[in-house]
C-alpha positions in Angstrom: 128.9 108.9 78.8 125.9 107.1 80.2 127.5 103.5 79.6 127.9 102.7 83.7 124.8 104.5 85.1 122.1 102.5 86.6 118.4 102.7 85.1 116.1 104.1 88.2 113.5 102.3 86.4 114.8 99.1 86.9 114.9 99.4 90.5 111.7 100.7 90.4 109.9 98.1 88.6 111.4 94.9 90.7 109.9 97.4 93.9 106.6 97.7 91.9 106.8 93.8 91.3 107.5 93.4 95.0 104.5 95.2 96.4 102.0 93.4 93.6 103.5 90.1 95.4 102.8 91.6 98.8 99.9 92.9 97.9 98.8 89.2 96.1 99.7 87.8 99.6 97.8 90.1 101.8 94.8 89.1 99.3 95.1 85.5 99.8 95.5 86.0 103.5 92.4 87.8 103.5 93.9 91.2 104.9 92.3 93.7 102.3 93.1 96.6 104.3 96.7 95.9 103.8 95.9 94.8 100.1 94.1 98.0 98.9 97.3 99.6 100.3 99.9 97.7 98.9 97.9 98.2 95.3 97.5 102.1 95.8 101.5 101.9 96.6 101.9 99.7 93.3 99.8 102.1 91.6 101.7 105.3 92.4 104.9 103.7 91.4 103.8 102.8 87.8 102.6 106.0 87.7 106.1 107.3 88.3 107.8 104.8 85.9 105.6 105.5 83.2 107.1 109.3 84.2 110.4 108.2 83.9 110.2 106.3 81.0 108.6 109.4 78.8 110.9 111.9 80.0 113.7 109.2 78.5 112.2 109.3 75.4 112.0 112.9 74.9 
């Protein structure tokens, strides 16, 4: 029933892996306005994939 659905958590760890990489850039480039952002963004999203991921389980 479920063999051709994509995972929504997929997606939304390769997003969560982008901003981390955005986030390591803004770092480097010393912008740590945009950094702290970035990582509160990241933050929120693992946050919702650990969500996802439990409500699977159950």
């Amino acid at each position: 029933m479920g063999l051709f659905r994509k995972n929504p958590v997929k997606k939304l760890q390769q997003e969560h892996e982008a901003l981390l990489t955005k986030a390591f850039q803004a770092q480097r480039n010393g912008d740590i306005r945009l950094y702290s952002t970035l990582t509160a963004e990241a933050e929120a999203l693992r946050t919702k994939i650990e969500t996802l991921k439990n409500e699977s389980e159950d």
